[in-house]
PyMOL Python script that loads the backbone (N, CA, C, O; Angstrom):
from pymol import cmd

cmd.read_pdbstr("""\
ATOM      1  N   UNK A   1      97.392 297.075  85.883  1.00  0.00           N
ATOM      2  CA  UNK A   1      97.131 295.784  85.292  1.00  0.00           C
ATOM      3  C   UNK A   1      98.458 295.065  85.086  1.00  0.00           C
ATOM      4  O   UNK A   1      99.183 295.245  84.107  1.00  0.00           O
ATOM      5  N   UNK A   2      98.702 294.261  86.064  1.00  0.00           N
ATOM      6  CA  UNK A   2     100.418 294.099  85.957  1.00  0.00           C
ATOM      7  C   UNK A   2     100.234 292.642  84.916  1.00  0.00           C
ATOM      8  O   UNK A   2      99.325 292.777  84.096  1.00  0.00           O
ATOM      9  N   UNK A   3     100.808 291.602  84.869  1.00  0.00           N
ATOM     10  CA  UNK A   3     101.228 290.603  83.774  1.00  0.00           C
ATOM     11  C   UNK A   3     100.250 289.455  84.991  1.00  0.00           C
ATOM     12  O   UNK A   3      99.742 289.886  86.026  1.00  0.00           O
ATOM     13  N   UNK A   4     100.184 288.149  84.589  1.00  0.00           N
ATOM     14  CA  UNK A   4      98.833 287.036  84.462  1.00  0.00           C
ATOM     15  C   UNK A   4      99.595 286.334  85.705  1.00  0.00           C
ATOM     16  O   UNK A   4     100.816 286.439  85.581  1.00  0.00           O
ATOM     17  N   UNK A   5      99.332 285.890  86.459  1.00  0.00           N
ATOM     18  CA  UNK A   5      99.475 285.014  87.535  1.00  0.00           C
ATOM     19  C   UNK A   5      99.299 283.618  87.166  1.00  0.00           C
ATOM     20  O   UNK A   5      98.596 283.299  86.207  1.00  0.00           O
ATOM     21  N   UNK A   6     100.017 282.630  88.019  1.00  0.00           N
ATOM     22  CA  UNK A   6     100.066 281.639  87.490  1.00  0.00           C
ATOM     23  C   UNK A   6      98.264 280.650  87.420  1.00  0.00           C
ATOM     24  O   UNK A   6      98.212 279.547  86.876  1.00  0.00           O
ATOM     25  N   UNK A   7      97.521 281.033  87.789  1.00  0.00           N
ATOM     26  CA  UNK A   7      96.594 280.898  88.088  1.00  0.00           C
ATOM     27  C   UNK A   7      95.870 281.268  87.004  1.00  0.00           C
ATOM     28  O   UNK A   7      95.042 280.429  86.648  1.00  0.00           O
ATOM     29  N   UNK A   8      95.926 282.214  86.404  1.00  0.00           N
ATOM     30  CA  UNK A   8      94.867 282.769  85.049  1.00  0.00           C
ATOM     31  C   UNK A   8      95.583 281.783  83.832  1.00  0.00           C
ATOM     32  O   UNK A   8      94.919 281.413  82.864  1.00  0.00           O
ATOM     33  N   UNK A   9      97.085 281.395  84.022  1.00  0.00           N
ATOM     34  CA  UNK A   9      97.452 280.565  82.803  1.00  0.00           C
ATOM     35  C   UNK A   9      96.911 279.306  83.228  1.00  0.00           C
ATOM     36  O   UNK A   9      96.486 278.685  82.253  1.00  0.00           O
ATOM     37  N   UNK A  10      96.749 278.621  84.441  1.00  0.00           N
ATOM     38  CA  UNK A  10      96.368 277.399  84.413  1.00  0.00           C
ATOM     39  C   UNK A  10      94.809 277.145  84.104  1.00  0.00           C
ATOM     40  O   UNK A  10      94.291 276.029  84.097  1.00  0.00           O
ATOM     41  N   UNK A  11      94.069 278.493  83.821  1.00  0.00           N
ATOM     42  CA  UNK A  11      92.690 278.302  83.772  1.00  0.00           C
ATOM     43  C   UNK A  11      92.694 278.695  82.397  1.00  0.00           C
ATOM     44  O   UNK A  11      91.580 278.968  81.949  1.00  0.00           O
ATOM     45  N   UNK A  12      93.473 278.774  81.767  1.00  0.00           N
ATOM     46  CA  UNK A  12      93.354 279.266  80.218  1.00  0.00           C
ATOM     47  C   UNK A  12      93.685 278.145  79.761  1.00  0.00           C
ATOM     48  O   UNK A  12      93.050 277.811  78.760  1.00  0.00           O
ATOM     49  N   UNK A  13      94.649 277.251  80.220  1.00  0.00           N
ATOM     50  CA  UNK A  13      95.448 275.699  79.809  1.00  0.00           C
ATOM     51  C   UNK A  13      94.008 274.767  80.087  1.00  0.00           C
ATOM     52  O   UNK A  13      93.566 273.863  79.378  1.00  0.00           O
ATOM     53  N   UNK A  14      93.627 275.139  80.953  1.00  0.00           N
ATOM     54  CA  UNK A  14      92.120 273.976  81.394  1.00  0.00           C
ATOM     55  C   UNK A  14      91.486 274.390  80.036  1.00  0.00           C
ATOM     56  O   UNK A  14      91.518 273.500  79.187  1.00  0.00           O
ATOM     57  N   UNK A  15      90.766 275.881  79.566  1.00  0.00           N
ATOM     58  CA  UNK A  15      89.416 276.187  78.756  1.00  0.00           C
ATOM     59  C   UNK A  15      90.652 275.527  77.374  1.00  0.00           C
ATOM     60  O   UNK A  15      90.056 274.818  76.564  1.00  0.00           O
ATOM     61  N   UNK A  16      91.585 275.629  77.192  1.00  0.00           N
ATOM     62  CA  UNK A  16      92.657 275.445  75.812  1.00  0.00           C
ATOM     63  C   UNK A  16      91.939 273.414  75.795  1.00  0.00           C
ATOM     64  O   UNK A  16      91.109 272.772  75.152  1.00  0.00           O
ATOM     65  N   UNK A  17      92.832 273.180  76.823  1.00  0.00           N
ATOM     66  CA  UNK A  17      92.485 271.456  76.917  1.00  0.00           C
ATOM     67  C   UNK A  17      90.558 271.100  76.539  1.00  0.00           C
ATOM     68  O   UNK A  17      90.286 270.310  75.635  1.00  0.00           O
ATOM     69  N   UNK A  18      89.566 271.702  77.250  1.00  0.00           N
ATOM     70  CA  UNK A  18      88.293 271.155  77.120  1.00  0.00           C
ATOM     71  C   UNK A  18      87.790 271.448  75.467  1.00  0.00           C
ATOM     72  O   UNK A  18      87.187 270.643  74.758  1.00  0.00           O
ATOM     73  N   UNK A  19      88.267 272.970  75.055  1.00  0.00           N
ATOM     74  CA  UNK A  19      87.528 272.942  73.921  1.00  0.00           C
ATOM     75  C   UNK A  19      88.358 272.009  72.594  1.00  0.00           C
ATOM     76  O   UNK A  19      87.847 271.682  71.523  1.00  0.00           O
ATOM     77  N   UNK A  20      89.706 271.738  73.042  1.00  0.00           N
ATOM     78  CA  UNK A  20      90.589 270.707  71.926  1.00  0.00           C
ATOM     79  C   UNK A  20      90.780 269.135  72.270  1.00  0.00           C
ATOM     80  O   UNK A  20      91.290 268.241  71.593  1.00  0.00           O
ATOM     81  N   UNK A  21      90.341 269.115  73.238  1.00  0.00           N
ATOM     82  CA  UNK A  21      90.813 267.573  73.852  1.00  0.00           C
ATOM     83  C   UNK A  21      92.249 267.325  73.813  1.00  0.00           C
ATOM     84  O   UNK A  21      92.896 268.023  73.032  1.00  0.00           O
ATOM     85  N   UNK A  22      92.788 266.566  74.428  1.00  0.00           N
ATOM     86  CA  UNK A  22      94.377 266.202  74.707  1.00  0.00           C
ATOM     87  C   UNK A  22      94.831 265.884  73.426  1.00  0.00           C
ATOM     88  O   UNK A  22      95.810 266.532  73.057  1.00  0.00           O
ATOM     89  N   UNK A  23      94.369 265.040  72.633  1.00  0.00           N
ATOM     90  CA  UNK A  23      94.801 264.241  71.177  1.00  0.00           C
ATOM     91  C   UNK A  23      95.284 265.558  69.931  1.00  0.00           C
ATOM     92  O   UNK A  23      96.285 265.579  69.214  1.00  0.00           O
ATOM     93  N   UNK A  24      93.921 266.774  70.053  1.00  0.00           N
ATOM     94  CA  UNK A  24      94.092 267.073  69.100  1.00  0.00           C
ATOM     95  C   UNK A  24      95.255 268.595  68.624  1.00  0.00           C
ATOM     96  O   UNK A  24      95.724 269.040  67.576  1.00  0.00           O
ATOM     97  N   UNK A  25      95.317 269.034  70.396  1.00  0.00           N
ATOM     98  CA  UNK A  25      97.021 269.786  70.823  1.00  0.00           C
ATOM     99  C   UNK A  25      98.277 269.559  69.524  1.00  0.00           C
ATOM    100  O   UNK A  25      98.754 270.111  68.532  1.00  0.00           O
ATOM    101  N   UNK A  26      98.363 268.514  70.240  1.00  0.00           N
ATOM    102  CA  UNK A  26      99.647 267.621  69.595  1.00  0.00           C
ATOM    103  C   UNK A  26      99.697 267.599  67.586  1.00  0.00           C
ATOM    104  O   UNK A  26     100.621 267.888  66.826  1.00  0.00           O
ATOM    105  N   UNK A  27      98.278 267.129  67.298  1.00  0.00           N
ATOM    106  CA  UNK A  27      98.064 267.020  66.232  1.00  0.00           C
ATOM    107  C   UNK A  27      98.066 267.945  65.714  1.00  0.00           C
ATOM    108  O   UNK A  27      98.381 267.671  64.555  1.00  0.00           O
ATOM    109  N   UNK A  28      97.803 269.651  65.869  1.00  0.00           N
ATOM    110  CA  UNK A  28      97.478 270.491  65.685  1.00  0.00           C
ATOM    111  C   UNK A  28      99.032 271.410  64.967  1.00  0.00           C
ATOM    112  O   UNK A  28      99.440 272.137  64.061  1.00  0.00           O
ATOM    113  N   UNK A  29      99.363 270.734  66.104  1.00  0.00           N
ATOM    114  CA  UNK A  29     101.002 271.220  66.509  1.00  0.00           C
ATOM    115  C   UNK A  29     102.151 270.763  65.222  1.00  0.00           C
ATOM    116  O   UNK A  29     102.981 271.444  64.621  1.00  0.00           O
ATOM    117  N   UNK A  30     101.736 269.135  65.100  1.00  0.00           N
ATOM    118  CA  UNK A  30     102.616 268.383  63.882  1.00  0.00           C
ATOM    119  C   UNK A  30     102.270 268.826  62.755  1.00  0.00           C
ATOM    120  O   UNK A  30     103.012 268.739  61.777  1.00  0.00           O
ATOM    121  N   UNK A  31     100.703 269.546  62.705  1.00  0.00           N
ATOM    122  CA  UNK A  31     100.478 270.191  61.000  1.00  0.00           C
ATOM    123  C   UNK A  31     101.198 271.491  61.245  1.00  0.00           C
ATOM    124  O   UNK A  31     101.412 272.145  60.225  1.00  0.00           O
ATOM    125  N   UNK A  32     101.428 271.771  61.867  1.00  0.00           N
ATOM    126  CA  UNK A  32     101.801 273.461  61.997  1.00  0.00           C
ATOM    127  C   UNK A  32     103.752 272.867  61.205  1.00  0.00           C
ATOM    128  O   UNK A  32     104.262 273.304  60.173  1.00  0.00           O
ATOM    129  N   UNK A  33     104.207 272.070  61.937  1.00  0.00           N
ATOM    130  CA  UNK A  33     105.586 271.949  61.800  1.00  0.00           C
ATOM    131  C   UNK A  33     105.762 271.591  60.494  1.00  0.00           C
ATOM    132  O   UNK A  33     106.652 272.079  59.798  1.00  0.00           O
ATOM    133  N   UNK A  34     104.672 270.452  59.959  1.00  0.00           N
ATOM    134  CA  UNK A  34     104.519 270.129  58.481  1.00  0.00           C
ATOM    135  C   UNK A  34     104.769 271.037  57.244  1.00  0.00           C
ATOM    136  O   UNK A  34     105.445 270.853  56.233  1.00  0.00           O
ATOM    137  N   UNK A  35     103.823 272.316  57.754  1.00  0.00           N
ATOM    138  CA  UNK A  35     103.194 273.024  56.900  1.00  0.00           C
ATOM    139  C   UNK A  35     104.813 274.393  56.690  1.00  0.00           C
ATOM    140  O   UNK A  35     105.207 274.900  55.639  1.00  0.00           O
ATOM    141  N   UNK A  36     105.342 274.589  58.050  1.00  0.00           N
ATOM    142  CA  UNK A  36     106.560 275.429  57.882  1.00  0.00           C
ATOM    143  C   UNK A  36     107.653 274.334  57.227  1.00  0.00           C
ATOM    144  O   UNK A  36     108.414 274.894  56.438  1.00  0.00           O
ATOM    145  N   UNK A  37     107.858 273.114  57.358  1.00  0.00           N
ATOM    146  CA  UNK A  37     108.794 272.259  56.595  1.00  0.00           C
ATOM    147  C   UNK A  37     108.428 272.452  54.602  1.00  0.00           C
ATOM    148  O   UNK A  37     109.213 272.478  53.653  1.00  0.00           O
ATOM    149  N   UNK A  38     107.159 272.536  54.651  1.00  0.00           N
ATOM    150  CA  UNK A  38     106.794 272.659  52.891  1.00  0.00           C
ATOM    151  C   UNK A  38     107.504 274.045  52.567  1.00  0.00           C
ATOM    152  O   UNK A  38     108.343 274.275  51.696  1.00  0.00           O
ATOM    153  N   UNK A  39     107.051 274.738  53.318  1.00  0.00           N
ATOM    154  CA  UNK A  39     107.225 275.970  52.925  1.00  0.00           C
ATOM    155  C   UNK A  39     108.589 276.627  53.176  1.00  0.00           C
ATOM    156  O   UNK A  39     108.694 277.824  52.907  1.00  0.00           O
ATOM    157  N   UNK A  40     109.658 275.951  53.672  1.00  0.00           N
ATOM    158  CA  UNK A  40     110.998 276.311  53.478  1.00  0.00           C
ATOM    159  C   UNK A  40     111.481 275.293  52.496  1.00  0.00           C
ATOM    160  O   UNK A  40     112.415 275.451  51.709  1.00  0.00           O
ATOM    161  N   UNK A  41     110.687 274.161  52.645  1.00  0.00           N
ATOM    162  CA  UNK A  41     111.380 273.348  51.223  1.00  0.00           C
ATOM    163  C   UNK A  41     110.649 274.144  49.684  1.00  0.00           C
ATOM    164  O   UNK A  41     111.102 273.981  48.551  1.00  0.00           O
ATOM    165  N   UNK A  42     109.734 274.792  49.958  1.00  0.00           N
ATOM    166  CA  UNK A  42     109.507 275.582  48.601  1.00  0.00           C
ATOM    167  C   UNK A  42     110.200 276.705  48.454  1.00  0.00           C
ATOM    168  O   UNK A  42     110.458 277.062  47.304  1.00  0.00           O
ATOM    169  N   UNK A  43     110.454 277.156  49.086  1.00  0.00           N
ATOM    170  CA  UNK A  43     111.363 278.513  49.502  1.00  0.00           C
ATOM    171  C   UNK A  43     112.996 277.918  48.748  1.00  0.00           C
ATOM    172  O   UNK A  43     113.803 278.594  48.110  1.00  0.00           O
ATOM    173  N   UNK A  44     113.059 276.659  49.057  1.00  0.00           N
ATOM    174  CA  UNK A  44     114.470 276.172  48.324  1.00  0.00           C
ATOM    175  C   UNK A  44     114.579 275.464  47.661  1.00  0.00           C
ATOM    176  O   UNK A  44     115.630 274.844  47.828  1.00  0.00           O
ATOM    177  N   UNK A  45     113.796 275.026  46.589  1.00  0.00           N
ATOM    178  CA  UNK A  45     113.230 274.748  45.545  1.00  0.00           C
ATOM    179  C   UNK A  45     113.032 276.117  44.246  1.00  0.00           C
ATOM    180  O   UNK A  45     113.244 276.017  43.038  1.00  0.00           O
ATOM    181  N   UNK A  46     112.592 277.262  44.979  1.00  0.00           N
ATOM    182  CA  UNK A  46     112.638 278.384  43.789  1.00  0.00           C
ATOM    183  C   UNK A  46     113.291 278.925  43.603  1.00  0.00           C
ATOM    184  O   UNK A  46     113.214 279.772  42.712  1.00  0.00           O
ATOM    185  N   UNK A  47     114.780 278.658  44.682  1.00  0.00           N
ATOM    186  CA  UNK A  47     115.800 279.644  44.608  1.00  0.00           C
ATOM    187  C   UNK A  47     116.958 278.815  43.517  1.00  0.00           C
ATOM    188  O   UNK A  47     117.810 279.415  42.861  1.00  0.00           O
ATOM    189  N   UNK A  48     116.751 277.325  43.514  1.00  0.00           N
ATOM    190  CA  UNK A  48     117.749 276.284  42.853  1.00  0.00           C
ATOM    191  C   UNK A  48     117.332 275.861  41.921  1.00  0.00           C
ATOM    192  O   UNK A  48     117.928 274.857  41.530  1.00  0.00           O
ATOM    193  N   UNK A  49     116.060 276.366  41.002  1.00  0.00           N
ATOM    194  CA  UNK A  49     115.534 275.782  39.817  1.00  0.00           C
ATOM    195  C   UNK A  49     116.390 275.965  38.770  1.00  0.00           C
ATOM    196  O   UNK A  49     116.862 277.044  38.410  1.00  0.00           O
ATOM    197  N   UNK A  50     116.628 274.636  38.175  1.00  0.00           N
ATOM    198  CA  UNK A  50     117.371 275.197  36.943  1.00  0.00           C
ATOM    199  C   UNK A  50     116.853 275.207  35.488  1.00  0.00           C
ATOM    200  O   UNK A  50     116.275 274.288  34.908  1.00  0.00           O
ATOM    201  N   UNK A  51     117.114 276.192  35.106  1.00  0.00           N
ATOM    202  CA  UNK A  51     116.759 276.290  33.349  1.00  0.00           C
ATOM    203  C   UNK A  51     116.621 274.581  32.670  1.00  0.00           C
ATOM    204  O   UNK A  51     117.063 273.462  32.926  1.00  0.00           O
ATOM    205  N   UNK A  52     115.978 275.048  31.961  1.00  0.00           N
ATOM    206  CA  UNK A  52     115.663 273.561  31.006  1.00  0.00           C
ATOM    207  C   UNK A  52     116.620 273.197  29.999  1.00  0.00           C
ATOM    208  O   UNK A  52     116.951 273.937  29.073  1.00  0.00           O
ATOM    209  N   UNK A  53     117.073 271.993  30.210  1.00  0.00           N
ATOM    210  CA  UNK A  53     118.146 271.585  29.323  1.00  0.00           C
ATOM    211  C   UNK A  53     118.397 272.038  27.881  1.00  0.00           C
ATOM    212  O   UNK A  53     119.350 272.441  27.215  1.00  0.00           O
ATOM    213  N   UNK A  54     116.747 271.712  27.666  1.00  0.00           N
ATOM    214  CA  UNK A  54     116.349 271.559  26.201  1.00  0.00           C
ATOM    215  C   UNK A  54     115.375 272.371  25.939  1.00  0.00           C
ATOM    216  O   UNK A  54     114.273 272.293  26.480  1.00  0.00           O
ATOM    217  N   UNK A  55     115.823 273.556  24.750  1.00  0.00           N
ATOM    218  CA  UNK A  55     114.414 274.413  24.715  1.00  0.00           C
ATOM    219  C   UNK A  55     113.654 273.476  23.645  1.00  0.00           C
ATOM    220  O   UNK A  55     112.604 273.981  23.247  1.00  0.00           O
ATOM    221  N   UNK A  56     113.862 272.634  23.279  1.00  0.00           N
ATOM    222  CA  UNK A  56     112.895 271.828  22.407  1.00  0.00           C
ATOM    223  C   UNK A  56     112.221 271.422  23.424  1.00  0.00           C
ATOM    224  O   UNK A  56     111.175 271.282  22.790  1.00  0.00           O
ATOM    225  N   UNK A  57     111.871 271.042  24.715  1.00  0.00           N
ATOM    226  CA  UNK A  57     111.303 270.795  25.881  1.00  0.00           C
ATOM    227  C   UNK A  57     110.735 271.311  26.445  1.00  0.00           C
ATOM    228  O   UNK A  57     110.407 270.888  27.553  1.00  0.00           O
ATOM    229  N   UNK A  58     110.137 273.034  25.759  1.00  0.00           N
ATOM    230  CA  UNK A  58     109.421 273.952  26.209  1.00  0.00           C
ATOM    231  C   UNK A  58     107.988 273.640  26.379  1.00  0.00           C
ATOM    232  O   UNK A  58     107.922 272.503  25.911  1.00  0.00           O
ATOM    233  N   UNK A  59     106.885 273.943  26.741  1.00  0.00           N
ATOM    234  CA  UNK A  59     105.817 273.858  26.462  1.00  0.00           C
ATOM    235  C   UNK A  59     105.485 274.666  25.203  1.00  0.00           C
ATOM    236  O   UNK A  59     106.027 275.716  24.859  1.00  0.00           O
ATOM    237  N   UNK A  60     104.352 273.902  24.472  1.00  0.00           N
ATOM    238  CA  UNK A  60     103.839 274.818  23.143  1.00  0.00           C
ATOM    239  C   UNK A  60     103.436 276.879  23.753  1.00  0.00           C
ATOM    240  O   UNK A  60     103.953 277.936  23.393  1.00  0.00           O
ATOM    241  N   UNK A  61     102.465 276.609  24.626  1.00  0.00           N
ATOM    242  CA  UNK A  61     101.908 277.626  24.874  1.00  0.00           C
ATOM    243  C   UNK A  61     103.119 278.280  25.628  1.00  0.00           C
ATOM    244  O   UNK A  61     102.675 278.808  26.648  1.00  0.00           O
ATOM    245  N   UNK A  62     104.375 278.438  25.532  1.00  0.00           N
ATOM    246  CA  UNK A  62     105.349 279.423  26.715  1.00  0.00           C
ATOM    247  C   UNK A  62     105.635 280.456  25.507  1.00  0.00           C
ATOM    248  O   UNK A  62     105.325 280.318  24.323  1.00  0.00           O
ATOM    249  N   UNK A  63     106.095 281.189  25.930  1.00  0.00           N
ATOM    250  CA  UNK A  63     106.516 282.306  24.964  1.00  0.00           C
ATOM    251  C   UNK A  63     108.101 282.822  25.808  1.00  0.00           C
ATOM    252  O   UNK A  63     108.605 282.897  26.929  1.00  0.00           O
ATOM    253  N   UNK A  64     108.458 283.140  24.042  1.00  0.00           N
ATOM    254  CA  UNK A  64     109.950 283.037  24.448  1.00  0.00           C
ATOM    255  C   UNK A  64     110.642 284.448  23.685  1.00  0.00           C
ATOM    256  O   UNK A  64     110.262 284.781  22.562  1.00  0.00           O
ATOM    257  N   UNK A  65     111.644 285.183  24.396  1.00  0.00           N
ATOM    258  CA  UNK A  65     111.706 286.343  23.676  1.00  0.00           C
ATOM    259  C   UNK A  65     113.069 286.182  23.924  1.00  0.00           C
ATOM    260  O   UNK A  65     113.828 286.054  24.884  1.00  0.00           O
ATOM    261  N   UNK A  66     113.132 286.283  21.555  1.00  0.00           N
ATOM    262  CA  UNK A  66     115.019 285.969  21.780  1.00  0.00           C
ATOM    263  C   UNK A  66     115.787 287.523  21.887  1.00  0.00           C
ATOM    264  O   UNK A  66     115.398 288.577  21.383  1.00  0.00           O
ATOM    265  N   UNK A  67     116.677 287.343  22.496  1.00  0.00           N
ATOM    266  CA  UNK A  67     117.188 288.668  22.578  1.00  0.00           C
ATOM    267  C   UNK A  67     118.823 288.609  21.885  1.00  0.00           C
ATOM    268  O   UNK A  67     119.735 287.924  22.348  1.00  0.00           O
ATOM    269  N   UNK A  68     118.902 289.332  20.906  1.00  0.00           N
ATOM    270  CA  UNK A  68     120.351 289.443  19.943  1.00  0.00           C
ATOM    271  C   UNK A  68     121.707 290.706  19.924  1.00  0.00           C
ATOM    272  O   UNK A  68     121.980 291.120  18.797  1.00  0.00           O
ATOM    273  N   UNK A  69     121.929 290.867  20.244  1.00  0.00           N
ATOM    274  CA  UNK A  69     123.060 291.889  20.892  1.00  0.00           C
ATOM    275  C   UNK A  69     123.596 292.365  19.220  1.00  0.00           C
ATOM    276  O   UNK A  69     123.599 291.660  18.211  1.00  0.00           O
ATOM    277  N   UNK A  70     124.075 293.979  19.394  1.00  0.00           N
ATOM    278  CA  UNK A  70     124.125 294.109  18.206  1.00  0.00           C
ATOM    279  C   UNK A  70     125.835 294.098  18.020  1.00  0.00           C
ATOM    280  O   UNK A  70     126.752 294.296  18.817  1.00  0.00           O
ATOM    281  N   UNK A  71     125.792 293.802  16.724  1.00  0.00           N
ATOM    282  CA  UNK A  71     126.884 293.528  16.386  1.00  0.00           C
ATOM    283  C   UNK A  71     127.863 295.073  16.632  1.00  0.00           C
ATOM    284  O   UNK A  71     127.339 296.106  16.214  1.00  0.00           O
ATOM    285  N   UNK A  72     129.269 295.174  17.311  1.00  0.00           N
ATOM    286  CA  UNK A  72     130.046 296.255  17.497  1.00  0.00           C
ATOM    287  C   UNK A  72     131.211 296.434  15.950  1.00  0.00           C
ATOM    288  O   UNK A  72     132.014 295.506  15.845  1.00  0.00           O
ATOM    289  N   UNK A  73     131.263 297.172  15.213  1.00  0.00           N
ATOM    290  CA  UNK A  73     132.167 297.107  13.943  1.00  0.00           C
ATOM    291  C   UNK A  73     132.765 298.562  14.088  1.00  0.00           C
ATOM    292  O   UNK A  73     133.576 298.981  13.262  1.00  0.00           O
TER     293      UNK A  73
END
""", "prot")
cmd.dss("prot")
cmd.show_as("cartoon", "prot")
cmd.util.cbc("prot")
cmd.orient("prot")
């Protein structure tokens, strides 16, 4: 079973084209690029978040755990 002749790809490119129509290839294609652009801009977005200026700016419902180092004497 050696590898596809050019002939089995051009009949796979025909059944690809009839069941998507020409228009919707392309379109298909720009959500795909969309969808990897969000998702490296979220990817660098969670790595650069910065702490909140103001913990008076917290939400009510966050919970916050102070942590106090003990004194060395």
């Amino acid at each position: 079973m050696g590898s596809f002749s050019v002939w089995h790809w051009l009949i796979v490119l025909v059944i690809v084209l009839v069941l998507f129509g020409r228009g919707k290839i392309p379109e298909l294609m720009g959500d795909v690029a969309k969808g990897i652009k969000s998702f490296k801009k979220g990817m660098a977005d969670e790595d650069h978040t910065p702490p909140p200026a103001n913990p008076d700016t917290t939400p009510v419902n966050s919970k916050t755990v102070d942590h106090k180092a003990d004194e060395i004497k």
